[in-house]
N, C-alpha and C positions, 0 to 999 in steps of 0.2 A: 579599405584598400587591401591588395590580395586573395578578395574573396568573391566569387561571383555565386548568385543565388542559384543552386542547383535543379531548379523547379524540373524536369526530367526525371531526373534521379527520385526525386522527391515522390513524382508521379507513378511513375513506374513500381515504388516503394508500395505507394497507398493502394492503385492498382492489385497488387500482387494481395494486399490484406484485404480486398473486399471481395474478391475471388475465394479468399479462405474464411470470408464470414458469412459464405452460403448456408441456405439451411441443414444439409447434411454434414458438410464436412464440419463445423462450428462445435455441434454438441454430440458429435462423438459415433455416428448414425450410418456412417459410408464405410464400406470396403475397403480393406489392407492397403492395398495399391494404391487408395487416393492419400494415405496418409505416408506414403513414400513419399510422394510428390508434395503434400505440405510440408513434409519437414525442410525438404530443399528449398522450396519456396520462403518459408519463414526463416531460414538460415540464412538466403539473397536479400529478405527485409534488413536482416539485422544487419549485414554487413556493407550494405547502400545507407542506413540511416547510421552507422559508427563512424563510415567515411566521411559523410555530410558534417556530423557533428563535430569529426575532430578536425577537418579543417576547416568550419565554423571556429572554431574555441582558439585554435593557433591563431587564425588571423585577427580575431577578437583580442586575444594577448599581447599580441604585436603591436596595438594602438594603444595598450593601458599604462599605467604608472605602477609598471609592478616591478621588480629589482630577478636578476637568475635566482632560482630556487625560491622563491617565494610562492604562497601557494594562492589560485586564485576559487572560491567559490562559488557556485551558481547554485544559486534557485531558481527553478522552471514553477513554481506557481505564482498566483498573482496579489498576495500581502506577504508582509514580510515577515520573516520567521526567524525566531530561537531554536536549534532543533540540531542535532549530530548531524557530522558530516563523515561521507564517505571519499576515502580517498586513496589510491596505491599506496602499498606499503615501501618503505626503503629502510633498510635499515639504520642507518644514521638516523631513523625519527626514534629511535628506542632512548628513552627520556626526555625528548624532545617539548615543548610546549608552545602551541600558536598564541600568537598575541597581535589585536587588532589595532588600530591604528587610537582610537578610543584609550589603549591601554588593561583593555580587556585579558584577563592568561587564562587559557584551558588547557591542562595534559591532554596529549594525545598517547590514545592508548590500542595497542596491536589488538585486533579481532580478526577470527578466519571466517568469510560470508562466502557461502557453496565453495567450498574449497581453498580459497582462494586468499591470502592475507592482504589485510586493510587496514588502513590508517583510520581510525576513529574518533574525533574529538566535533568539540560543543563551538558554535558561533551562535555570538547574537547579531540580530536585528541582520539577518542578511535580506537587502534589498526585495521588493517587488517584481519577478521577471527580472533579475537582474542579476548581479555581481561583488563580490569581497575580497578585497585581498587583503591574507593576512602572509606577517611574517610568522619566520618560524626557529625557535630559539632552543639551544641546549638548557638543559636544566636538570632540576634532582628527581631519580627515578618518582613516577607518580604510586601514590597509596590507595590500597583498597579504598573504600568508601561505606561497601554493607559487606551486613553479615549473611555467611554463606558455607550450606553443608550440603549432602544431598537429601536430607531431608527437609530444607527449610530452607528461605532466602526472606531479605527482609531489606526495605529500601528506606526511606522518607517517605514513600506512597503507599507502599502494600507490606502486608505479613503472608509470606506465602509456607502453606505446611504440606507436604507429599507423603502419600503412606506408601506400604509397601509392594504396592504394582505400579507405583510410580503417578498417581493418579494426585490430581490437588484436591488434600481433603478438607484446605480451610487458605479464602483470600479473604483477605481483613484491610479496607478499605481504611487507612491512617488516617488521610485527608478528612472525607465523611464521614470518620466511627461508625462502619455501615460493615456488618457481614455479608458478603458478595453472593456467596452461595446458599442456598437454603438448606436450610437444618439438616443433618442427618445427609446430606448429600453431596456427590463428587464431581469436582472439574477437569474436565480434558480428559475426558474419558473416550476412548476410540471405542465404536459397537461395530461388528461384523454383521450384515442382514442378508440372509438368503433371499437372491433377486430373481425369482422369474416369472417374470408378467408372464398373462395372458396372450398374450397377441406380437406383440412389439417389443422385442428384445432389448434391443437398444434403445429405445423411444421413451416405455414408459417403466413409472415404477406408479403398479398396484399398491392400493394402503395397504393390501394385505402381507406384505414385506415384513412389518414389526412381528410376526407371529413366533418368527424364529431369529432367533442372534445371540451374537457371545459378544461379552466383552471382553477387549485384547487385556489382558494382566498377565502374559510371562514375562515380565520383567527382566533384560540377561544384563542389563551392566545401568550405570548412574554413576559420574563422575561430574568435579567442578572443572569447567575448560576453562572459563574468565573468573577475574576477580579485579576488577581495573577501576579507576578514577571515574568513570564512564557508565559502566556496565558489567553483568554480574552474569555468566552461563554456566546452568547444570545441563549436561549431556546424558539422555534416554537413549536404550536399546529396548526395543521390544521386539519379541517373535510370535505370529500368526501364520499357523497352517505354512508353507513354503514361504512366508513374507515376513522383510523388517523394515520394521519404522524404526529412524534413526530420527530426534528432536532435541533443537537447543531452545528451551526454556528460558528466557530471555527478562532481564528486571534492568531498568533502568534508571540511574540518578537524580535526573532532570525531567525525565519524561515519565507522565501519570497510564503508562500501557506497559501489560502484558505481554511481549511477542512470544510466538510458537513459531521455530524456524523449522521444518519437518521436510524429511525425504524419506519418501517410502519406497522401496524394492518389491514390487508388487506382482504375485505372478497363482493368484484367485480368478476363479472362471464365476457368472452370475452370482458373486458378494459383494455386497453394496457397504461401501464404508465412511462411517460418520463419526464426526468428534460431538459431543453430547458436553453443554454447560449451564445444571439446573441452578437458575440462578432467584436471590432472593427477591423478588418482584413481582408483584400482584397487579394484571390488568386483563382488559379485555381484547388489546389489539397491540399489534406487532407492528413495526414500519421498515420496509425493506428498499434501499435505495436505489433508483432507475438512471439509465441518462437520463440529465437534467431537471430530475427533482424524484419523488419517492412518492408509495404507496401504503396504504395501510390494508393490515388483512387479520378477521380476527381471532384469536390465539385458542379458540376452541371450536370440537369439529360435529356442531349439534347440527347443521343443516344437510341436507345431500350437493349443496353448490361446494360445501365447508370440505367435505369428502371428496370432491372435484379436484382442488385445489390444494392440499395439503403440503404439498411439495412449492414452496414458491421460488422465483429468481430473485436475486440480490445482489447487486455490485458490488459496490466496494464496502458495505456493509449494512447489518442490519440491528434492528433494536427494540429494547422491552424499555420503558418507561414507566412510572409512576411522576403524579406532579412535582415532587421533588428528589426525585434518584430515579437512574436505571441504569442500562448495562448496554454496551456496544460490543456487535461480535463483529470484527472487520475483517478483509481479506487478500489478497493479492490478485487473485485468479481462479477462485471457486467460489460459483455461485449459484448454487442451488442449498436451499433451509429447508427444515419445518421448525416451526414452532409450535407447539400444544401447551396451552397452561403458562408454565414460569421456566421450560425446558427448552434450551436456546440450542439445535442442532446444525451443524452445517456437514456438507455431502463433497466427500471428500476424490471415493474413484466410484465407477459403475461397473466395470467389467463384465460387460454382456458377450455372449457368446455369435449373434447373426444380428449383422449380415458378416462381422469379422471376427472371426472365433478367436483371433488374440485380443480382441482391445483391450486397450487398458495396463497392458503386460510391461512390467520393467520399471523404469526408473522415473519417478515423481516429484519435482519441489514444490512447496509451497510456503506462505509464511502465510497464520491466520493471528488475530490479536484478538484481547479481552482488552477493552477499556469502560470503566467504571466511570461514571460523572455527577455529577448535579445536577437535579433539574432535569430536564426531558432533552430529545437527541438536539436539538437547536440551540437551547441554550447552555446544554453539555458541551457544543464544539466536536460533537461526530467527525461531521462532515471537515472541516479541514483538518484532524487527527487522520481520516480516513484518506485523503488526499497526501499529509505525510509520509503515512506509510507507501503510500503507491507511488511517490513522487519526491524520493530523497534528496538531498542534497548532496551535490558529489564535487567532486575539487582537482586541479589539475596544476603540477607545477608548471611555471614559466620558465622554459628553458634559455630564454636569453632576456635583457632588459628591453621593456616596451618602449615604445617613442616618446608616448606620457600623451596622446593627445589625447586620450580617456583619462574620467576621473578614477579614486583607486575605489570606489564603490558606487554605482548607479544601479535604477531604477526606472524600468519601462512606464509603468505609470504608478502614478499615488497610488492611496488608499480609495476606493471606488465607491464604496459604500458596505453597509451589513447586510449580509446576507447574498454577495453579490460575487460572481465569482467571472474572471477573464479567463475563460477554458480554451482558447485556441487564439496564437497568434501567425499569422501568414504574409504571403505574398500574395495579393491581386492576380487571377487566372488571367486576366487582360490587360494592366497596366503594370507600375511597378509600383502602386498604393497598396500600403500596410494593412491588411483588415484585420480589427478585433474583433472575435465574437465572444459575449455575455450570455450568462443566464443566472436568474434568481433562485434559488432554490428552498427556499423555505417557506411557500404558499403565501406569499405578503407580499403589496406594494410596495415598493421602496425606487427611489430617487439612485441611479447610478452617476456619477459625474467623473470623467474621463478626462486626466491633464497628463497629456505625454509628457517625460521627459524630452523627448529628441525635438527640433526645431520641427515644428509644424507649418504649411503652406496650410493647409483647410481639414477642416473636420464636417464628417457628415453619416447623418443614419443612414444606413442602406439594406436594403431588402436580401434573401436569401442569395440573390444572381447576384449580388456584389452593386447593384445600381444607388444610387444615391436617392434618398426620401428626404423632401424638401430642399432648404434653404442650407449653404454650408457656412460657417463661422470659422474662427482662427486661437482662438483659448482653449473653451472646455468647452465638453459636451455635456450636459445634462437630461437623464432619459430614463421611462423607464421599462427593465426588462420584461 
């Protein structure tokens, strides 16, 4: 009730993103002027999909059993997750503690994310595709948790030590007693590489690029910005030629990752910049993540196909393995690697000179992670670590009392199965039926089985055009992707 599905809005949204994930304009390759125009375009995404969303969420509030000022949770992925929550800040949360219905308490503790302060605290088991409401209660200011200087941070997960360019020159894996980096060598290290292909400016990067590079070490500042119940931030300044990298070094309580929260002020013509993580891992191949499942490519460049290929794409992250340990580099929105050997790169800006002799120029965010695990990227848990980060959990107060005809926690469906993931839920382009779309992603059969929460009329497989395949039922569906 007071919501009607925006499919329009919605359209026009997706529209405007597949127009900007042509092949030029996407990876960096068109002219000044086109990227005036995407920025406007991508500015009208965002503020047609913030509309959608918030009077989605209001009118969602308005059916639940939630009390004014309580806060309500969502998670947009499809199992249910332990994992911090993102939420506006107000000052009356300053000693504040949510507590779930369970009886669950976690401090909520102040963080600044790009700018902007945030409420941060822990929920568990927040639904599938769904919803949490917790209350929110004053209590005794919260207490650090780790220890924290700007040389060293240290959690329940990791020992991290930083020398003096600010570079990590020792992650020590608590969990696995596993030294993360290889002997004698440094993490998060940023390389400056003189970029100028042969041919194609913008297009390619020649192997011949390694010939010449500096690594960034003038270090101008390092301070502790957090120390909370929560989470632990050292803040980097570095300077490069006209440019600074500004990064919050990020250690968390509960969670087994590394975050690098970074903005670069970038204003290099043909230098090409990468973060470099030689890490302690011995294999032959690399696995770098695709829509809907991943690739392997292998981590030495003896062939001339090997020299082809040096430069690979990778989603939301990529990975070194051995059969019982390896190292996940994951990311938000940069996705170009190499990997050579046990040396885990990712490619940060390009700044080529033609066909737009500014690209690249100004102002940068990114957040990339280090997670360390057991066992290989599958049964390390990558892939929903990597889905976390790109898909936080975030929270909204209820400004007045809902009607209660929602329960105070639901879930779109179960559990689906391993290895099984519900990536898109929608509206019917021609009816008003719910379609879910699946994909497996771990190269295995496996059995999906689909039990909606919401009152079901019929269930049925259907092909890409949204048609129905075979016979429909009225429980579950069982299939497989």
């Amino acid at each position: 009730p007071g919501f009607s599905y925006r499919q329009e809005d919605i359209n026009e949204a997706w529209e405007l993103v597949l127009v900007n994930q042509f092949h030029d304009i996407i990876p960096g390759s068109s002219i000044g002027p086109v990227y005036e125009d995407s920025q406007k375009q991508y500015a009208k995404v965002k503020e047609l999909g913030n509309d959608v969303l918030g009077e989605a969420t209001e009118a969602l509030m308005s059916q639940v059993d939630v009390a004014p000022g309580e806060l309500v949770v969502f998670n947009p992925l499809s199992w249910e997750r332990s994992d911090l929550v993102l939420a506006p800040w107000q000052d009356d949360l300053e000693g504040a503690t949510v507590v779930d219905d369970d009886g669950n308490r976690f401090p909520i503790q102040k963080a600044e994310v790009e700018g902007e302060a945030k409420a941060t605290f822990w929920v568990e088991k927040a639904p599938a595709k769904g919803y949490k409401v917790l209350k929110v209660e004053k209590n005794s200011a919260p207490t650090p948790t780790m220890a924290i200087n700007t040389s060293s941070m240290e959690s329940d997960f990791f020992l991290l030590t930083l020398d003096e360019y600010g570079r990590l020159s020792r992650i020590y894996d608590k969990v696995n007693q596993r030294e993360v980096l290889a002997p004698g060598a440094v993490g998060n290290c940023f390389i400056a590489f003189e970029d100028k292909p042969l041919n194609y400016d913008a297009w390619d990067i020649d192997i011949f690029y390694q010939e010449k590079s500096w690594e960034v070490t003038d270090l101008r500042g390092a301070q502790v910005l957090e120390n909370g119940p929560e989470r632990a931030v050292i803040g980097l300044k570095w300077r490069f030629m006209d440019s600074t990298i500004h990064q919050k070094l990020i250690l968390y309580r509960r969670i087994p990752r590394i975050d690098f929260e970074t903005e670069v002020d970038w204003h290099e013509h043909q230098t090409l910049l990468k973060v470099a993580f030689p890490v302690n891992i011995y294999t032959n191949k690399a696995t770098y993540d695709i829509q809907f499942g991943n690739v392997e490519r292998p981590t030495h460049w003896n062939t001339s196909w090997d020299w082809a290929r040096f430069e690979v794409v990778g989603h939301k992250w990529v990975d070194l393995s051995q059969r019982d340990y390896g190292v996940s580099l994951l990311n938000d929105c940069k996705y170009g690697h190499d990997i050579k050997d046990n040396v885990m790169r990712l490619t940060l800006i390009k700044s080529g000179i033609s066909p737009d002799p500014n690209a690249d120029q100004g102002l940068h965010r990114f957040t990339y992670s280090l997670y360390p695990h057991s066992g290989n990227w599958y049964g390390g848990q990558t892939v929903p670590e990597a889905y976390s980060l790109n898909n936080r959990l975030w929270a909204a107060f209820a400004p007045v009392a809902g009607s209660g005809q929602l329960p105070r926690a639901f879930g779109l469906v179960d559990a689906i199965g391993e290895g099984v993931i519900l990536e898109t839920v929608k509206k019917a382009e021609d009816t008003d039926d719910l379609i879910l779309r699946f994909y497996e992603y771990g190269g295995g059969e496996v059995k999906a089985t689909v039990r909606p929460s919401l009152p079901v009329k019929e269930l049925s497989a259907t092909n890409l055009m949204e048609r129905p395949l075979g016979e429909t039922i009225t429980d579950e569906l069982t299939f497989t992707p």
